[in-house]
N, C-alpha and C positions, 0 to 999 in steps of 0.2 A: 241317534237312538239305534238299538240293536234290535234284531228281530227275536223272536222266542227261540227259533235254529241258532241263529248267533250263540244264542247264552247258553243252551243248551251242549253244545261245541265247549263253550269257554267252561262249562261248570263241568263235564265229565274232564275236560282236560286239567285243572286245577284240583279234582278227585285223583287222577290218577299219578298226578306229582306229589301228593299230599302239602302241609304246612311248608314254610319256607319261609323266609324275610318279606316275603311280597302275596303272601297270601293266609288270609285266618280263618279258620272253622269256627264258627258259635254254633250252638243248640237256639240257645236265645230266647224266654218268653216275653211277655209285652211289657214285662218292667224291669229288662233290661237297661242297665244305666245309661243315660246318655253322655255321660262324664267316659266312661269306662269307651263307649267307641268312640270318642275325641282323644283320648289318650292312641286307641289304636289307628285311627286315622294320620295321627302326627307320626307313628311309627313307620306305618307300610309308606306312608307320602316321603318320608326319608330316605326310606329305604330304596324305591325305588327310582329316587335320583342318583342314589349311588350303584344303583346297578345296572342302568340306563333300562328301565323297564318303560312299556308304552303308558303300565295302567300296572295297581296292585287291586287286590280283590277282598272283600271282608262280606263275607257269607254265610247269612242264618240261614239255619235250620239244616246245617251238617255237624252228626259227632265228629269232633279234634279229635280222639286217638281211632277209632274204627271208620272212619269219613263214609259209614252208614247218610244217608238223606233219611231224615226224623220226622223232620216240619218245623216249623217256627207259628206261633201266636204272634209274634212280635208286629205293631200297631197295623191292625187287619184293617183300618180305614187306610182310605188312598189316599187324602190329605194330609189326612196325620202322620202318617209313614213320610209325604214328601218334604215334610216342616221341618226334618232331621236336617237337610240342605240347610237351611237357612242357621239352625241352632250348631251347627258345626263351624259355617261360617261367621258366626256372633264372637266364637270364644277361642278362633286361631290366630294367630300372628307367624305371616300376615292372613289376611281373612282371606279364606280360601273355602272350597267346597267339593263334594263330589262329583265327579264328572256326571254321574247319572244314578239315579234309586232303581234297581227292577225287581219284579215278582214275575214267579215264574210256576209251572206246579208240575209235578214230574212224581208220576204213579201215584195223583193223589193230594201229596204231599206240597207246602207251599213253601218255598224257598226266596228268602230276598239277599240280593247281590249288589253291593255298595261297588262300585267304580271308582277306585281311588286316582288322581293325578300324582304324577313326580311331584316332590317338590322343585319350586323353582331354579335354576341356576343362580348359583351363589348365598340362596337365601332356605335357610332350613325351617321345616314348619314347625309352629309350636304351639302346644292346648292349654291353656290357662297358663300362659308365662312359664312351660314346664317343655323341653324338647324331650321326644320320645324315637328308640328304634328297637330293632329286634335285635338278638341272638339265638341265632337259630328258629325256634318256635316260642320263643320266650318274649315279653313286654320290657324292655329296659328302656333306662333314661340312653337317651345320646350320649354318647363318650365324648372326648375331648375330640379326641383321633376323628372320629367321624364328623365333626362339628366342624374341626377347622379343613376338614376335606371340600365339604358343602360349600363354607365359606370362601374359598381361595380358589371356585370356578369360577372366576371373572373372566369375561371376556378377552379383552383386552391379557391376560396372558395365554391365551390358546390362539397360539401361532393361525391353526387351519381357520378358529372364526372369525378372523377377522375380512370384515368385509370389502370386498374390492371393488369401489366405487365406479370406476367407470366399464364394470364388466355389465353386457343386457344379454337377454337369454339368446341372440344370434352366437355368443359365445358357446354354447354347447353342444353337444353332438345330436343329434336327431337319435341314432342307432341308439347309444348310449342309456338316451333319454327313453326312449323307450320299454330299453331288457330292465332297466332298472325298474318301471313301473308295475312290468309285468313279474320281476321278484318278490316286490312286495305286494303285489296282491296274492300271491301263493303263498308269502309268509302268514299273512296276516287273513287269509280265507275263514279262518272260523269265529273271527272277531266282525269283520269287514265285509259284507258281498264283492267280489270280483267286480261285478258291473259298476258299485259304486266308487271302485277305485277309478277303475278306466275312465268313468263321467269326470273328474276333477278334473280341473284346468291345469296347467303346467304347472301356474305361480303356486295352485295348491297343495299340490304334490308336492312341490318343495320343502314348501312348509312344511309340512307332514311329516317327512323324512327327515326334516330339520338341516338343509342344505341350503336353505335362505332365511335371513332372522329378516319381520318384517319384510317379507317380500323381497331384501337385498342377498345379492351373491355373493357366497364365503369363497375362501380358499377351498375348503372342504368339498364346498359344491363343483370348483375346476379343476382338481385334484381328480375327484370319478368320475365324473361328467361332462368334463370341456372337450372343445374340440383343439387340435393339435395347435392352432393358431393362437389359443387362449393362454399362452405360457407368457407372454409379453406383460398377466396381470399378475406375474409371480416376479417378475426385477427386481433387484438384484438373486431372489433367489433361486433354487434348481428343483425343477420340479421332471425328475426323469429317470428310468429305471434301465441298467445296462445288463445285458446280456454279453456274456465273453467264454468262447469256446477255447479250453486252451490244450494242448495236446498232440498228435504227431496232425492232427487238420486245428487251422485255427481260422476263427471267424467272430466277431463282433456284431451287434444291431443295439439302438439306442431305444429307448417305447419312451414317447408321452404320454398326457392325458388323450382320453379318458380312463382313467387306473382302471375302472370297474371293465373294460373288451382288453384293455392294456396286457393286463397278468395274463388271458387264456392264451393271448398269440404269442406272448413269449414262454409259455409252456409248453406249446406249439411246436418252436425253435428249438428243445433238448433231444437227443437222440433215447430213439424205445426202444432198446435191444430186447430181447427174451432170455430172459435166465430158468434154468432144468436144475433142480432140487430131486434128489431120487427121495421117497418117503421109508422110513425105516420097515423093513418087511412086505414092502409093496413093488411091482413091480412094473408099473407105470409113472414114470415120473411128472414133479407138478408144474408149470410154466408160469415163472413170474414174471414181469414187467419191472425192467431198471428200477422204472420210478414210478410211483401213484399219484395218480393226479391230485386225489383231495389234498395229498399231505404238500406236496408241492405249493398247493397253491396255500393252502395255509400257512405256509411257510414266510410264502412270498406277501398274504395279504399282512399278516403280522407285522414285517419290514413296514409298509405301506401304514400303517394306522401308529405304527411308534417312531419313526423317523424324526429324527429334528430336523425341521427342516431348515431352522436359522441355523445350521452351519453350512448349508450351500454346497450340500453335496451332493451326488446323486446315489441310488440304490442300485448296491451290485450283486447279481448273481453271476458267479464263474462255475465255467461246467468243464470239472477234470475228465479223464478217459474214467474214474471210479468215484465218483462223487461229485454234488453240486454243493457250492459253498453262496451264502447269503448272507449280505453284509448291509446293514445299514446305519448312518450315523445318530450317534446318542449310547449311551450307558441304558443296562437294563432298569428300567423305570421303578417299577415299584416291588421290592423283593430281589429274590436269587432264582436264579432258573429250578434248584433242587426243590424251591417251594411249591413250583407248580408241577414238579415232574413225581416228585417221590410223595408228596401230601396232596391235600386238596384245596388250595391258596386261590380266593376270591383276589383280584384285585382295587383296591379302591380308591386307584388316580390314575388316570390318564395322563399321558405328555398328549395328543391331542385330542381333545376330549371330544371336539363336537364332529369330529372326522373319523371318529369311532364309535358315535351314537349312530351316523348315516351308515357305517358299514356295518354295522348289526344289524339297521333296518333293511339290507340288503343282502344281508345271507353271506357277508364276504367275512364275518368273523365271528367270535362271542365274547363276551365281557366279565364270564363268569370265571377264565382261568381255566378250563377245559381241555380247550385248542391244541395247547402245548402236551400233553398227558394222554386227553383220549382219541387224536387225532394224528398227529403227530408220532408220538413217543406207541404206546399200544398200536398206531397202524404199523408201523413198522415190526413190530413182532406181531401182530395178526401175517406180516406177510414172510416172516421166519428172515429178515434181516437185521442186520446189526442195528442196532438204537442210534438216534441222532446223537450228537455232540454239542453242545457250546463251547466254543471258545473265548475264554476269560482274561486272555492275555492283553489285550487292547481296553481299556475302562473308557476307552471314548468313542466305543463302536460295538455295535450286537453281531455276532460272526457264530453264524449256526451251518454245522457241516451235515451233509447227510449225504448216507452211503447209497452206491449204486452197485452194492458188489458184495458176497458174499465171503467174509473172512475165516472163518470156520463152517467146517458143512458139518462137526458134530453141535455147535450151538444151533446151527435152524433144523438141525435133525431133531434135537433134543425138545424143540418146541413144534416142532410137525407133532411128536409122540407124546407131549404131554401138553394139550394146549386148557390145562387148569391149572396150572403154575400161578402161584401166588406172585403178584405183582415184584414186592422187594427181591424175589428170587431168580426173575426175568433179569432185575436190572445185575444181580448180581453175577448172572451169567455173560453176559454183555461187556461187563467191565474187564472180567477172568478172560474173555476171545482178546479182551483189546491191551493184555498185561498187563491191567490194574488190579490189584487186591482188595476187596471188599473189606466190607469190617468182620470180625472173628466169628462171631456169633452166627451170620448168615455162612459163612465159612463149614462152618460144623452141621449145619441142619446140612449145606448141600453136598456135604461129604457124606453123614450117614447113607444118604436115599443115593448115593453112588453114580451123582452129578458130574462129580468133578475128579479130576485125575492127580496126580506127581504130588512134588512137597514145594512148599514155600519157599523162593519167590515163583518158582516154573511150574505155576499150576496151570493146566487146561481143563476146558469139558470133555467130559470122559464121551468114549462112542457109546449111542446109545444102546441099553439091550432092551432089545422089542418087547420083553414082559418077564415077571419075575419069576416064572416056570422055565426060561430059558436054560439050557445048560448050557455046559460051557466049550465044551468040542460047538456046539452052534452058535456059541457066542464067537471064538475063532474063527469060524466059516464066514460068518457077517462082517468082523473086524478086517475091513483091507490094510493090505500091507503098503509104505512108502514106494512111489514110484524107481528109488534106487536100490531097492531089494529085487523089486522085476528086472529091471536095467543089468544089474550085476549075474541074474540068473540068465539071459541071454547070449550076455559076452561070455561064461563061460561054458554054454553049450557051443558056440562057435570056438573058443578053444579048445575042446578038446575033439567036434570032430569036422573043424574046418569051415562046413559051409551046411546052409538047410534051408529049403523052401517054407515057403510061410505056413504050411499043417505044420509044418514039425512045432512052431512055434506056439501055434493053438494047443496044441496038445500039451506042452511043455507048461504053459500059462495056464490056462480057464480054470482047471481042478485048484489054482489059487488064488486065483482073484475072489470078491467079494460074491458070496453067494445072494447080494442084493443086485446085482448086475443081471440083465437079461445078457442071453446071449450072443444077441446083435451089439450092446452095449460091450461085452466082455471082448468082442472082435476090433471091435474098434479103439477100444484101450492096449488092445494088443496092438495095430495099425497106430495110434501115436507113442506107445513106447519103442517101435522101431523108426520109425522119422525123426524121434529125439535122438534117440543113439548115430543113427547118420548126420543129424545136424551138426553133431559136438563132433565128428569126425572118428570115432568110433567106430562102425563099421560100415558098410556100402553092399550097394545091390547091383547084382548083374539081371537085364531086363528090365521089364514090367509089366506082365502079364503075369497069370497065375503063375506060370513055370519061373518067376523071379528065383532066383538066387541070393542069399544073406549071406556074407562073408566079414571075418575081418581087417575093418583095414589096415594099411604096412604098419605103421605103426604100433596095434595091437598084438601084431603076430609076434614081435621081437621080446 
């Protein structure tokens, strides 16, 4: 049973998501059909086995399109009202019922809240021999599609649930077991009291999370939870995720279970440099981080809940000196990557199903198809870097690259100064940095608004101009020039008058470099365009103190 706070929690948060597959608004007076919420009961109860929900919700006495709180008449005796239990459970197959009837009253107004359960694993519910689910906000019959989705959760083919008989709970990690309990109680705080979570016993907790069917332990459950010893109940297969640094340092480390502390210390393992973006007409620059943590790890949890694991391989992350690459075995499951990146693609199968219901309940993933798009794909351009990749080349392994480097600085300029970019036009910027051609259509919108540069195939993103009152002598001033335009203006000031101390060169330089450069910044592009020109042999310094000397070398002079 839930307290009034509880529902009160669940009913403002179910308000401010509006309708969905797994939640319904009624007005509802007391002759309200009982046919009509058997229909809707069979719908959310499917629906929410397909979406791994804990609970769906069916809610009088809120307007559907205004989610106004109205009141409901609907059976004002407390008996009568809880007999609905019993008459829902008369006419389902199989017979089933609501987890719980409440009333509640909120300014007034009296509000009753049906608690709907999943339907069962493998077994879809159904009201008068009639299966029912949603579309969108909508009441339909079940599809095929989703019927035989339901149907084909058997146990017995999800690798993670099957149960490993001689594992007992000394198998698991204490730490482990722990952060996990204390995740889920923050998940679930406004359904759940905190205290009542902490009070369950272990075996309950499991249950709970669904990491033990019947009190026995899955794979699932020593997959985020075991302790390192516990791999022995994975034989023949590979339960382990590798780290490999490859580059001018190389280094390796292996992670076992527990996946759930696993993933942070091997995120741990990647190097954080700081990356400096100057912002267009600002003249403080912004400091990024390589890499972000969420996307990392979402990255990495993704690997971890789609893995096959009957091919006995282990999960790789390799980390270049410019990007981390993530590999795990199996094909992209359900769909095409562009489904979940460019639209907004629910998925509705698992390759392991019950080891992605534990990792929802855990905060380590989502289920709605999100992850990859508003996580992922969107963090990386919230952070002005190039967009992840998949790679498609391999059909018997998921190989997703993600940069640690910034390829163009007029693409994360161009999203520093427009960060209302329409989604399709982000990606189509991203593609244009990485020499891909978008389709025509997106071509021409980001041609007009003066996006993009050159002619087809050698288009880039244009540099950005800071606003459209800009002129264009200060569009020039902002526009810098190639490092081998300064380079060549150098060597031939030392041709023609031999040798110059480093003012000369300041002077010679700052008036053209970019007027987005401080002038600590302008001096010091002036200090590595002369160390490049010495590197390549070019020309040489007598000294090294102020009174240095530039000249150039013999070679140059001939």
């Amino acid at each position: 049973m839930k307290t009034q706070a509880e529902l009160r929690a669940i009913l403002y948060r179910v308000l401010q998501d509006g309708e969905n597959e797994c939640v319904e608004f009624k007005q509802a007076n007391d002759n309200f059909s009982t046919s009509e919420i058997g229909k809707y009961f069979s719908a959310l109860s499917n629906e929410a086995n397909l979406r791994v929900a804990i609970s769906a919700w069916l809610v009088f006495g809120v307007h559907d399109e205004t989610r106004a709180i109205v009141g409901t008449t609907y059976r004002p005796e407390h008996e009568r009202l809880h007999s609905i239990k019993q008459q829902i459970a008369d006419s389902t197959d199989p017979s089933t019922s609501f987890v719980e009837v409440y009333e509640l009253v909120v300014d007034g107004l009296r509000v009753v809240m049906f608690e709907i359960p999943p339907a069962p694993r493998g077994i879809p519910i159904g009201w008068q021999t009639h299966y029912y689910a949603r579309n969108g906000e909508s009441l339909t019959g079940l599809s095929v599609t989703k019927l035989d989705e339901i149907r084909s959760q058997s146990i017995v083919e999800d690798w993670s649930a099957v149960i490993c008989e001689k594992a007992t709970m000394t198998d698991l990690d204490p730490e482990a077991l722990k952060r996990a309990r204390d995740v889920y109680a923050v998940k679930y705080s406004d359904r759940i009291a905190p205290d009542t979570i902490q009070s369950w016993s272990d075996e309950v907790f499991l249950n709970k999370v669904r990491l033990t069917l019947d009190g026995r332990i899955t794979r699932a459950c020593l997959l985020l939870l075991g302790n390192a010893e516990s791999v022995r109940h994975f034989s023949p297969f590979v339960a382990q995720i590798s780290w490999n640094l490859e580059g001018p340092e190389r280094a390796y480390e292996h992670f076992s279970p527990p996946f759930l502390l696993a993933t942070t210390a091997l995120y741990q393992r990647i190097r954080h440099i700081r990356i400096t973006l100057l912002p267009p007409g600002q003249m403080i620059p912004v400091e990024l981080s390589k890499y972000d943590q969420r996307i990392v790890l979402e990255a990495l949890h993704n690997c971890v809940a789609h893995q096959d694991y009957s091919r006995q391989e282990r999960i790789l992350v390799t980390e270049y000196p410019t990007e981390l690459v993530f590999q795990n075995a199996g094909g992209f499951f359900d769909g095409k990557p562009n489904d979940y990146i460019r639209e907004n693609r629910t998925p509705v199968k698992y390759r392991n199903r019950l080891l992605t219901e534990a990792m929802v309940h855990l905060r380590m993933i989502d289920t709605m198809g999100f992850g990859i798009r508003e996580i992922m794909w969107k963090g990386q351009a919230r952070r002005y870097f190039p967009l992840p990749d998949y790679d498609l080349s391999d059909p018997a392994h998921v190989v997703l690259r993600l940069q640690g480097r910034i390829i163009d600085e007029n693409y994360s300029r161009m999203l520093l100064a427009h960060a209302d970019l329409p989604w399709p036009e982000v990606l189509a910027l991203d593609s244009i940095q990485k020499g891909i051609l978008p389709d025509e259509a997106i071509l021409k919108s980001l041609r007009r608004k003066g996006f993009i540069e050159g002619r087809k195939p050698n288009l880039h993103v244009a540099a950005d101009v800071a606003s459209s009152t800009e002129t264009e002598a200060e569009y020039l001033h902002h526009k810098a020039f190639d490092d081998e335009y300064y380079c060549d203006l150098i060597v031939k000031y030392l041709k023609k008058f031999g040798s110059a101390k480093r003012q000369k060169f300041n002077r010679l330089l700052e008036g053209k470099l970019s007027d987005l450069l401080t002038p600590d910044q302008k001096r010091m592009k002036i200090h590595n365009l002369l160390q490049k020109l010495q590197r390549e042999g070019k020309i040489k310094v007598d000294g090294s103190t102020k009174a240095a000397v530039w000249r150039l070398a013999e070679e140059e002079t001939h």
